[in-house]
The first five atom37 places (N, CA, C, CB, O) and aatype in JSON, in Angstrom:
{
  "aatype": [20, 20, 20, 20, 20, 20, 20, 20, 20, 20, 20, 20, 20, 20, 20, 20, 20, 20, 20, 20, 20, 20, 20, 20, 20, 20, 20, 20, 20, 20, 20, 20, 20, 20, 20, 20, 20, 20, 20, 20, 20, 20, 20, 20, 20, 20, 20, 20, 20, 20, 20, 20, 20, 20, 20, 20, 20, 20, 20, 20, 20, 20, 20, 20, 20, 20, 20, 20, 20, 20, 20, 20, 20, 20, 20, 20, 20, 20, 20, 20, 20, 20, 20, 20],
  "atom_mask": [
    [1, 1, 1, 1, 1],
    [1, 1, 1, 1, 1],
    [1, 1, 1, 1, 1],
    [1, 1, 1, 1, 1],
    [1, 1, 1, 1, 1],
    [1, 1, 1, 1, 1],
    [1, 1, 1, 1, 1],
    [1, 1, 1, 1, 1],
    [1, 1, 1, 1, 1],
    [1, 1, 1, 1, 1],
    [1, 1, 1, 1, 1],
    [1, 1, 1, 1, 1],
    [1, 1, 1, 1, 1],
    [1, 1, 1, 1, 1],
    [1, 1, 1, 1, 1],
    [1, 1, 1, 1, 1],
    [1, 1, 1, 1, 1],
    [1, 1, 1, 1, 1],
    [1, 1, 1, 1, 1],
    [1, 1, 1, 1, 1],
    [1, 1, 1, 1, 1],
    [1, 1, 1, 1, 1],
    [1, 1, 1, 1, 1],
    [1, 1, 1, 1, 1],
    [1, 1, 1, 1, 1],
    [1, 1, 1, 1, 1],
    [1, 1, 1, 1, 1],
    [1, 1, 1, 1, 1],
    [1, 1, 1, 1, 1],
    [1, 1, 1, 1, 1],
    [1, 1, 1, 1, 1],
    [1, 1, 1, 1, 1],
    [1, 1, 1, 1, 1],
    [1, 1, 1, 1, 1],
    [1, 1, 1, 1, 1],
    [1, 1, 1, 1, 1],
    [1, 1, 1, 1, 1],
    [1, 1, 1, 1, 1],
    [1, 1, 1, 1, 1],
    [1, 1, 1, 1, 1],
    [1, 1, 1, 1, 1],
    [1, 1, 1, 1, 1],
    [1, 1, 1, 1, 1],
    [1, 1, 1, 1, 1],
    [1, 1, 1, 1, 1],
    [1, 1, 1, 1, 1],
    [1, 1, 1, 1, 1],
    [1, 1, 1, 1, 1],
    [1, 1, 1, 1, 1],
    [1, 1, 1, 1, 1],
    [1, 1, 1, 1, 1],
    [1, 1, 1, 1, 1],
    [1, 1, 1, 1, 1],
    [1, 1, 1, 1, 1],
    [1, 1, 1, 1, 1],
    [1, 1, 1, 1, 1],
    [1, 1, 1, 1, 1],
    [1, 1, 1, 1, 1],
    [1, 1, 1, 1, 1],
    [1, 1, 1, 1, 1],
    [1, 1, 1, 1, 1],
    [1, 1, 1, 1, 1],
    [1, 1, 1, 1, 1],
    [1, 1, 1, 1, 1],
    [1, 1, 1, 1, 1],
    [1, 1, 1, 1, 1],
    [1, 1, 1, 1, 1],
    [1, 1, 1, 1, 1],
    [1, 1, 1, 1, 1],
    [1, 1, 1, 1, 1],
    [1, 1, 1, 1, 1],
    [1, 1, 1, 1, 1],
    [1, 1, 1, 1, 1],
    [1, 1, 1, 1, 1],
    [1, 1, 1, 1, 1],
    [1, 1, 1, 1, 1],
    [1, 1, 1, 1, 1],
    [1, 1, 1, 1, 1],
    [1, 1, 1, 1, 1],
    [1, 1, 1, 1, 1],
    [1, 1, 1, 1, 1],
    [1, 1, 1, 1, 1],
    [1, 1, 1, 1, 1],
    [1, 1, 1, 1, 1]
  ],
  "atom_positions": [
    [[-27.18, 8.32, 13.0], [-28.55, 8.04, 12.65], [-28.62, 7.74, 11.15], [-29.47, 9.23, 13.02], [-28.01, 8.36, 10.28]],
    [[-29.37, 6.8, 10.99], [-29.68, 6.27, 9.6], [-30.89, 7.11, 9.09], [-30.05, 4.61, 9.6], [-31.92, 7.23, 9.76]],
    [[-30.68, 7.76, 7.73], [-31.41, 8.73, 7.11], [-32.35, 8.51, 5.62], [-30.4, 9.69, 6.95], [-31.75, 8.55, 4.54]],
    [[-33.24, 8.37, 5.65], [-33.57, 8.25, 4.56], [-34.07, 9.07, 3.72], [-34.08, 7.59, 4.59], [-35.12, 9.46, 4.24]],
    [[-33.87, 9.78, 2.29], [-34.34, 10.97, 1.95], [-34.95, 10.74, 0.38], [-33.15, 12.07, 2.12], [-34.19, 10.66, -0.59]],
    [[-36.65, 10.63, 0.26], [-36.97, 10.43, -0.93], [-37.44, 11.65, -1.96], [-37.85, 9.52, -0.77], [-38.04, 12.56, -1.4]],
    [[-37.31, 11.73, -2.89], [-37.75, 12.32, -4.04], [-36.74, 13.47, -3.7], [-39.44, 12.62, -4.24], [-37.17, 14.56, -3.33]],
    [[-35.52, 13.24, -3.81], [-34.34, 14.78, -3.73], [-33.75, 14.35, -4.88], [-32.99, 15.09, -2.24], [-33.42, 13.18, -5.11]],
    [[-33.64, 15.15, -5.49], [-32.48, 15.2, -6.72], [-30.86, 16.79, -6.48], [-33.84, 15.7, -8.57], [-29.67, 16.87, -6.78]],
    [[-31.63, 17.46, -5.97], [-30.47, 18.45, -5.39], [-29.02, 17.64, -5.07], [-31.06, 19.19, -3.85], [-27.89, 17.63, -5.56]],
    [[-29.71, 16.94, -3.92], [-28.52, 16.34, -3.06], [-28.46, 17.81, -1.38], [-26.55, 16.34, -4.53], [-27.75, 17.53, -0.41]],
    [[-29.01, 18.73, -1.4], [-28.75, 19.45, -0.62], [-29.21, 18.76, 0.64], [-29.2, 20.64, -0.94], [-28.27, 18.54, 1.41]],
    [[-29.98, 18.5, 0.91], [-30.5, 17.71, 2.12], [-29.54, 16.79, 2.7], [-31.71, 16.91, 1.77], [-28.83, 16.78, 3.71]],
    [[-29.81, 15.87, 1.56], [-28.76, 14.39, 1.99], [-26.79, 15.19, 2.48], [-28.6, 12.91, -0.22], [-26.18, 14.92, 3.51]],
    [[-26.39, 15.94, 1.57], [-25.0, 16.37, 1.97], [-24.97, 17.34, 3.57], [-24.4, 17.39, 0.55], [-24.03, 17.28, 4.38]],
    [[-26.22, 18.18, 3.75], [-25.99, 18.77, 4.79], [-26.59, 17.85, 6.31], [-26.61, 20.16, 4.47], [-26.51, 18.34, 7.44]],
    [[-27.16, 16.52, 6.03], [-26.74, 15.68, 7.15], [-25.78, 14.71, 7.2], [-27.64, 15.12, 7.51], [-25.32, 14.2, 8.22]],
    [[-25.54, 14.5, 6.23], [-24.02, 14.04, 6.49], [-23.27, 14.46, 6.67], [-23.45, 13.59, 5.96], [-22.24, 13.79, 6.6]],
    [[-23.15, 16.0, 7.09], [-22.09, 16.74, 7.57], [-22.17, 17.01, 8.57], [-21.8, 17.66, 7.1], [-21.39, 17.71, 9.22]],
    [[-23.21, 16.46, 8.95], [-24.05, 16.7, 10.62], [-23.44, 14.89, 11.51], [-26.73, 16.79, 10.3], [-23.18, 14.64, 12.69]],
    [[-23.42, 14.06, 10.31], [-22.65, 13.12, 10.75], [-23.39, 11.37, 10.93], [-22.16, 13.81, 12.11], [-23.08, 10.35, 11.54]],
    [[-24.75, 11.87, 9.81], [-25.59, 11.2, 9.61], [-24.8, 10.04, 8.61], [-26.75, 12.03, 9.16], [-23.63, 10.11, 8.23]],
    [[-25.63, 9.15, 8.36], [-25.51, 8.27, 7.06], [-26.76, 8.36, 6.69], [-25.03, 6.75, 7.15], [-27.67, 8.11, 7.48]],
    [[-26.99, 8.75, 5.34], [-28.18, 9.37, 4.31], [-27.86, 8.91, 3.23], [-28.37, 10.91, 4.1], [-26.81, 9.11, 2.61]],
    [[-29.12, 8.01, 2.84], [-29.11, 7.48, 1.34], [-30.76, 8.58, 0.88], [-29.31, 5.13, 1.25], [-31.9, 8.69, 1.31]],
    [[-30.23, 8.95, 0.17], [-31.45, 10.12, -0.88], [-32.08, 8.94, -2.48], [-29.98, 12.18, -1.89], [-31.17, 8.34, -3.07]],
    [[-32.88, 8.82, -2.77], [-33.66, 8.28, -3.99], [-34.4, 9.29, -4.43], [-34.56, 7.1, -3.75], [-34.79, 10.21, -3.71]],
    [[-34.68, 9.14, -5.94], [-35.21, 9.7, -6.77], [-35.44, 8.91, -7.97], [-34.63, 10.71, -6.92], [-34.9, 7.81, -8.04]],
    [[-36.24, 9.39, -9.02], [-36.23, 8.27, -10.36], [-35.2, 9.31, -10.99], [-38.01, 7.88, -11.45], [-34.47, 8.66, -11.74]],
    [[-34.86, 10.59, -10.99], [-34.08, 11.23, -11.78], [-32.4, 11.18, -11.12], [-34.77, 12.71, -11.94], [-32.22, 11.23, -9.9]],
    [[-31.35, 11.08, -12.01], [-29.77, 11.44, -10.86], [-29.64, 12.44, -10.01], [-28.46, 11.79, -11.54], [-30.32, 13.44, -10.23]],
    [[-28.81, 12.42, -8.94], [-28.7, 13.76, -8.49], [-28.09, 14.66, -9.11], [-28.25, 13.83, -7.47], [-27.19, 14.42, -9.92]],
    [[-28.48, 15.76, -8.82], [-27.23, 16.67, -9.35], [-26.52, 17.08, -8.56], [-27.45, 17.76, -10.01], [-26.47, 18.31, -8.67]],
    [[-25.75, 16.63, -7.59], [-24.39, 16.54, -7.15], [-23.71, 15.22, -7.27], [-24.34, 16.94, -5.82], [-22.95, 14.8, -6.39]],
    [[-24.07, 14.38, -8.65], [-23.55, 12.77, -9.11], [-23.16, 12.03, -7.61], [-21.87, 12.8, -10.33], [-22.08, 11.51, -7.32]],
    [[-24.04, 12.12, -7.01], [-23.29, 11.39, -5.78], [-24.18, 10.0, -6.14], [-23.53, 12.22, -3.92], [-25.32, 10.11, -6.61]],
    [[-23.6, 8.8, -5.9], [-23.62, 7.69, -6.17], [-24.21, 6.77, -5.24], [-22.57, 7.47, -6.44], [-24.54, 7.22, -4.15]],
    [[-24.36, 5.77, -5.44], [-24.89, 4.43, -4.54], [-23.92, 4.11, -3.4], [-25.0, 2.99, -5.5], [-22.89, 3.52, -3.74]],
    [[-24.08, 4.37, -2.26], [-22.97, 4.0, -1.24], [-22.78, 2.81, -1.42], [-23.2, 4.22, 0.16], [-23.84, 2.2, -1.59]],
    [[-21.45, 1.88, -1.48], [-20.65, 1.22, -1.26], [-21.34, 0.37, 0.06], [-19.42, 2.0, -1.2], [-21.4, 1.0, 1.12]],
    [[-21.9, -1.14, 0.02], [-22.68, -1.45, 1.02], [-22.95, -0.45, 2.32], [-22.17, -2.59, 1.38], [-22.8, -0.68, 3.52]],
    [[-23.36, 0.59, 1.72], [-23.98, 1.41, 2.62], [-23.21, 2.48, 3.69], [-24.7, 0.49, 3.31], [-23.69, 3.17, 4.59]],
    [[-21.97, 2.34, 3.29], [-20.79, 2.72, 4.12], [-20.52, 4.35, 4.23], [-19.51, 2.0, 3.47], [-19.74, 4.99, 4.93]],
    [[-21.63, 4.78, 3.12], [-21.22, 6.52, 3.03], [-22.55, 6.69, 2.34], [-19.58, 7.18, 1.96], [-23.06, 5.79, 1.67]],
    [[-23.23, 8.14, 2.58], [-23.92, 8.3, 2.08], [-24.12, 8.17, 0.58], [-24.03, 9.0, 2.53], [-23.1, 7.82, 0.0]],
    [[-25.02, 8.34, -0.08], [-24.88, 8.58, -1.44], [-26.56, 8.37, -2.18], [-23.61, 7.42, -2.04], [-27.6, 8.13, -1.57]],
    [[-26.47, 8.48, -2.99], [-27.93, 8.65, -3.94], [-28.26, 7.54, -4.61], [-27.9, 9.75, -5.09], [-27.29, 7.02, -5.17]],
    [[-29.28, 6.99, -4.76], [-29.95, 5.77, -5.21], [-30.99, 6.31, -7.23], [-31.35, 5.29, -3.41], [-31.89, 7.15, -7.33]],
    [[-30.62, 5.77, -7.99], [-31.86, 6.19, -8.87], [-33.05, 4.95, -9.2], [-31.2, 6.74, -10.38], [-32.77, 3.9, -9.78]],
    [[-34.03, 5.2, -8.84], [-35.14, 4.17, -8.69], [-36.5, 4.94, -8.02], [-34.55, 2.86, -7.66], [-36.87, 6.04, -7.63]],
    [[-36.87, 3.87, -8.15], [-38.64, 4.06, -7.22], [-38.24, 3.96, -5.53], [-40.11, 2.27, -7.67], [-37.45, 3.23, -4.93]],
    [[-39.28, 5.16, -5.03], [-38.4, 4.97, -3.86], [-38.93, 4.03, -3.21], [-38.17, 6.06, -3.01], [-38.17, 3.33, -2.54]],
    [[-39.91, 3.84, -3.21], [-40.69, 2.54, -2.51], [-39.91, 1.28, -2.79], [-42.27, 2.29, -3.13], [-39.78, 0.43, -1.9]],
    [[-39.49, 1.16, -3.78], [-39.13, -0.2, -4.2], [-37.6, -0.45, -3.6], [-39.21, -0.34, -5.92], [-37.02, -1.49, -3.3]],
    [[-37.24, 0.76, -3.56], [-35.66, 1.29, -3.04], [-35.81, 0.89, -1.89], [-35.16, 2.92, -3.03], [-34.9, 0.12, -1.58]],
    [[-36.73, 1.09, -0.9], [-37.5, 0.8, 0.76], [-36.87, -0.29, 0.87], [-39.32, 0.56, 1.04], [-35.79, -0.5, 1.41]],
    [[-37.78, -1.21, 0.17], [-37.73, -2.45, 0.08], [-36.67, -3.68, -0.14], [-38.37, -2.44, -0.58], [-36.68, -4.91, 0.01]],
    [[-35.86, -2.78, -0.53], [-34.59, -3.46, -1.16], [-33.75, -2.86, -0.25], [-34.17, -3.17, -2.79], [-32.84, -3.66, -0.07]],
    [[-33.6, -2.02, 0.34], [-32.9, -1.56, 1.53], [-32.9, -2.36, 2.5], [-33.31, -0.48, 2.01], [-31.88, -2.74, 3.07]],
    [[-33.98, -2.67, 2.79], [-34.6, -3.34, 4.13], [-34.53, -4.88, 4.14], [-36.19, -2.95, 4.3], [-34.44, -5.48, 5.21]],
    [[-34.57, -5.61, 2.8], [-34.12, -6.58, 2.67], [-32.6, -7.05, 2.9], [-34.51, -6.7, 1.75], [-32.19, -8.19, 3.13]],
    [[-31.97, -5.99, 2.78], [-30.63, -5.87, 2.47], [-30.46, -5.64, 4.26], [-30.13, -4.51, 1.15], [-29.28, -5.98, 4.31]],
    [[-30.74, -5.38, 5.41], [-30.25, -5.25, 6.3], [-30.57, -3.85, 7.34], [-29.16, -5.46, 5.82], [-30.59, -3.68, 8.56]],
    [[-30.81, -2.95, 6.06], [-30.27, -1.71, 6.25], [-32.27, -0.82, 5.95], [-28.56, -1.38, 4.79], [-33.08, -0.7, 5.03]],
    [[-32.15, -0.46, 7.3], [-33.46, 0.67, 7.64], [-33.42, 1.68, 8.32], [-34.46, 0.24, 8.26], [-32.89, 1.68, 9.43]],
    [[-34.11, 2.96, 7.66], [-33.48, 4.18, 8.42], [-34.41, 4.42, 9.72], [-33.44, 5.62, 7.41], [-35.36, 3.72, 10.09]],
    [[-33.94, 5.48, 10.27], [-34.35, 6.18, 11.6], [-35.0, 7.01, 11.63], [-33.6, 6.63, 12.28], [-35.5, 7.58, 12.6]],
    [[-35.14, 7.28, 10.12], [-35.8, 9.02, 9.7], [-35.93, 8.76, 8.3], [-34.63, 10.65, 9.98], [-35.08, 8.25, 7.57]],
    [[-37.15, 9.18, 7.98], [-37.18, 9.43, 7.12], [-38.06, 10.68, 5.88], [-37.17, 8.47, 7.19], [-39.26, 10.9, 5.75]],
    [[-37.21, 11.12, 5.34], [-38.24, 12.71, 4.38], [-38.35, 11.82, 3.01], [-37.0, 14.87, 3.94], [-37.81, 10.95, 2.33]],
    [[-39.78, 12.95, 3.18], [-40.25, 12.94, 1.36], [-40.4, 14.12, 0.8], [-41.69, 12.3, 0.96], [-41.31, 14.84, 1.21]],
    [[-39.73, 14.49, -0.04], [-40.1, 15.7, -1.22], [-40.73, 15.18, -2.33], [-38.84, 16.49, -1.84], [-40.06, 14.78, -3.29]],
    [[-42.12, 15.14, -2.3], [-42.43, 14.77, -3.67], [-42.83, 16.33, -4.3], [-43.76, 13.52, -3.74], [-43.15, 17.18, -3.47]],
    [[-42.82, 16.67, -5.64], [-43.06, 17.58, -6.32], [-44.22, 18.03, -6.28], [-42.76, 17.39, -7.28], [-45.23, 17.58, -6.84]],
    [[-44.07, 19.22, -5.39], [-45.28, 20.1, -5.14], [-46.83, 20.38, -6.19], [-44.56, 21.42, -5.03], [-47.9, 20.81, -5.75]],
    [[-46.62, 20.11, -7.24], [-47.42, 20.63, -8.15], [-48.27, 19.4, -7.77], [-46.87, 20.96, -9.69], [-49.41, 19.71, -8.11]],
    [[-48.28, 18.05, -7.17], [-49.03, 17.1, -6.88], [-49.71, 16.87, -5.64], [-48.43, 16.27, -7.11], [-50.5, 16.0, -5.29]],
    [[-49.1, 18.07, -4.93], [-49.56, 18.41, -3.32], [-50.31, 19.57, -3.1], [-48.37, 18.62, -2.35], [-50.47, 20.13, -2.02]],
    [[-50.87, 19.99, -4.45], [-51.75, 21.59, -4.09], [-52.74, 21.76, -5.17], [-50.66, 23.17, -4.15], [-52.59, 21.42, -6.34]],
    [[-54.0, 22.43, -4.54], [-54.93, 21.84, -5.16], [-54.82, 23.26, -6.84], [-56.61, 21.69, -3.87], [-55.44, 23.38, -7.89]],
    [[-53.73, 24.0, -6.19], [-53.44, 24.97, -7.47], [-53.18, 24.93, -8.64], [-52.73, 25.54, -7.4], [-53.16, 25.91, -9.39]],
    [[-52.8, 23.14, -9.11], [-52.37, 22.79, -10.03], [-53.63, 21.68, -10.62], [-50.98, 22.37, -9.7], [-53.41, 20.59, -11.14]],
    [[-54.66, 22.15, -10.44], [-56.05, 21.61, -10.8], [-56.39, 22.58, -11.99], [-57.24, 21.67, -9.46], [-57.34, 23.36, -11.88]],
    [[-55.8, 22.55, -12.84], [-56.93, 23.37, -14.26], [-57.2, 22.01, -15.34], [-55.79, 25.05, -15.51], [-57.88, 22.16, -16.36]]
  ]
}
């Protein structure tokens, strides 16, 4: 299954389905911190740094669209707790 995983910078997500036997490309605007890299036309998972939308797009142009896909965007923008 083709995986798509936006706003991760860990890398924990993206590595524990590919061990499941996925192919998972993860985006973020920041690197990961497990330096995992741009897969090789797509051939292994790996991490993208960009907009993920735009990443979408360029994926999909390119051939390549996932089956699944997560978003982690940073909570402090998903709760109304961070309203002062």
């Amino acid at each position: 299954m083709r995986v798509f995983i936006g706003m991760e910078t860990s890398g924990e997500v993206r590595s524990r389905l590919a061990t499941l036997g996925h192919h998972v490309i993860s985006c973020d605007i920041l690197p990961s911190e497990d330096n995992a890299s741009l897969p090789t036309k797509y051939g292994r998972s790996g991490h993208i740094i960009g907009d993920v939308f735009e990443t979408l797009e360029w994926l999909h142009s390119e051939g390549w669209w996932p089956d699944a896909a997560l978003f982690h965007p940073t909570c402090t923008y998903l709760t109304g707790s961070a309203e002062w």
